[in-house]
C-alpha positions in Angstrom: 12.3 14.4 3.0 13.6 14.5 -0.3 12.2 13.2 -3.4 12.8 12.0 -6.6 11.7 10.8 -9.7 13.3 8.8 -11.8 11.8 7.5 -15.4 12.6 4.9 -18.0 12.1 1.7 -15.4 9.3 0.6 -16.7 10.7 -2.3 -17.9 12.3 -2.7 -14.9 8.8 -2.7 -12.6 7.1 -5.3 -15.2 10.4 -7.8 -14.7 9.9 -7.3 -11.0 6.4 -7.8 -11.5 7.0 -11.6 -12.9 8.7 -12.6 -10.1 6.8 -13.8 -6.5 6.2 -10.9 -4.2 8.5 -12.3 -1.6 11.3 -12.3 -4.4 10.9 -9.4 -5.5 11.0 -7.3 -2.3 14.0 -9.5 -1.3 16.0 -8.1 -4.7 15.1 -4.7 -4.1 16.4 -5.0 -0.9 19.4 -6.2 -1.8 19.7 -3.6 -4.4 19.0 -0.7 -2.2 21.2 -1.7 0.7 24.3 -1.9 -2.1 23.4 0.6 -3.7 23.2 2.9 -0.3 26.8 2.2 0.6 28.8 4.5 -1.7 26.0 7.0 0.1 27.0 6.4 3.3 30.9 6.1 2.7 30.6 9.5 1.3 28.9 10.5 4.5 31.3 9.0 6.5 34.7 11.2 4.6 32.6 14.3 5.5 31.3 13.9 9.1 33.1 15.6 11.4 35.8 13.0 13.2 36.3 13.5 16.9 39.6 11.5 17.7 39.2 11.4 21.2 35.6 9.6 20.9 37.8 6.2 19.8 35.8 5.5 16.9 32.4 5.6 19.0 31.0 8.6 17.1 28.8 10.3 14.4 31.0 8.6 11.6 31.7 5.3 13.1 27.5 4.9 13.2 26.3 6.0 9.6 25.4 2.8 8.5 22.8 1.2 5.2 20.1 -0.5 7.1 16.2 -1.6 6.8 15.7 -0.9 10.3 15.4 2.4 12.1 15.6 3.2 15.6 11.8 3.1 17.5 11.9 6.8 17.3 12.9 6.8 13.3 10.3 4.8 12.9 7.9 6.5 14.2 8.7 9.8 12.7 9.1 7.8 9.4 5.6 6.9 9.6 3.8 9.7 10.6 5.9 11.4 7.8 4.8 8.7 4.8 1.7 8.1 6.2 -0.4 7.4 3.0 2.8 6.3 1.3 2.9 2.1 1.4 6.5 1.4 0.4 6.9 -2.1 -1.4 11.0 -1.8 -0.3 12.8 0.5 1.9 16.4 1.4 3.0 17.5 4.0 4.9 21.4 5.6 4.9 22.5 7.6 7.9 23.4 7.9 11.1 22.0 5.7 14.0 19.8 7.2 16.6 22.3 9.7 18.0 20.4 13.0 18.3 23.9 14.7 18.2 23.6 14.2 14.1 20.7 16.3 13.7 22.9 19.3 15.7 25.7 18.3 13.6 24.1 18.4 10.2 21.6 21.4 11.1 23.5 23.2 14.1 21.9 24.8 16.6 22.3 27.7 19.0 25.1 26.8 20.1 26.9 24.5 17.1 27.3 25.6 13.5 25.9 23.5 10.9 28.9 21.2 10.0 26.7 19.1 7.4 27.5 15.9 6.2 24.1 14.2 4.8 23.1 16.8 2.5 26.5 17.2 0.4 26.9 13.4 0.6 23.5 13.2 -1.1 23.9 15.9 -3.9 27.3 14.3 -4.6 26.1 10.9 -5.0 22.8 10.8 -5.8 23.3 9.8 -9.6 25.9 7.1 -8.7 23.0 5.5 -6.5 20.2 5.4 -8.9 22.8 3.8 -11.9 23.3 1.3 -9.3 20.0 1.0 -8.5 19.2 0.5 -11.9 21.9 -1.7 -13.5 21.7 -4.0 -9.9 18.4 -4.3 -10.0 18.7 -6.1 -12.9 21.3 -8.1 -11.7 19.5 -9.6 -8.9 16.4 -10.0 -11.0 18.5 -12.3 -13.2 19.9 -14.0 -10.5 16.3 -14.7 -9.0 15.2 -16.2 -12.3 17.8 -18.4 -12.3 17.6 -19.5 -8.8 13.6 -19.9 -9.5 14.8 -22.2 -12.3 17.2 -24.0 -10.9 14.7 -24.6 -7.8 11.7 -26.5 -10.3 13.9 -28.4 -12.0 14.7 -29.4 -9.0 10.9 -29.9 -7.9 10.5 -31.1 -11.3 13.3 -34.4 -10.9 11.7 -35.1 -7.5 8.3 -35.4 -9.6 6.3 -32.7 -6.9 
């Protein structure tokens, strides 16, 4: 698992802060699945394409998605065990075990990988995105939080 640290959100985390709990997960949901897809479309243009699979392959299943597989998920966890996430997404293939032989090899494959380059290719393009639509969607929760007591506020509740 891969790490990273990225400063100067600060402002970011306290405007995420002012917004219900429920919202803000649901923004950085929204912000992490969007900004995951240039990820993934760059994983897709360099995973191997077998043409006589008719598009039910390796590339045709990397996908941006809050749900793992039962067997993700329970490698997920044991690997973040102390680590609570308030919002996650995950990029990558589905639960094909042929993508782990594809991206690592094995004794009898190469490596042809596809994940790793994608990442180091793309990985500053996602956080921008994570940054500048976060705040997007935080604005756009305000204003549907407005729009919803003035509502509450002409019905008189």
């Amino acid at each position: 698992m891969t790490k990273v640290k990225v400063e100067g959100l600060r402002e970011l985390d306290r405007a995420l802060g002012e917004l219900p709990k429920s919202t803000a997960k649901a923004v950085l949901r929204r912000t992490l699945l969007k900004a995951g897809e240039p990820l993934a479309q760059e994983m897709r243009n360099l995973a191997p394409d077998d043409p006589e699979t008719g598009g039910n392959d390796l590339k045709s299943s990397i996908a941006v998605g809050t749900k793992l597989s039962q067997r993700q998920a329970k490698l997920h966890r044991r690997a973040v065990r102390n680590d609570k996430a308030f919002a996650e997404a995950f990029v990558g293939p589905g639960p094909d075990p042929a993508a782990w032989n594809q991206e690592f090899g094995n004794i009898n494959h190469a490596p042809q990988s596809f994940a790793r380059p994608a990442w180091d290719g793309k990985q500053k393009e996602v956080l921008e995105v994570i940054k500048t639509e976060t705040w997007t969607e935080i604005d756009k929760a305000a204003q549907r939080l407005a729009r919803k007591a003035a509502r509450l506020a002409a019905k008189g509740q």
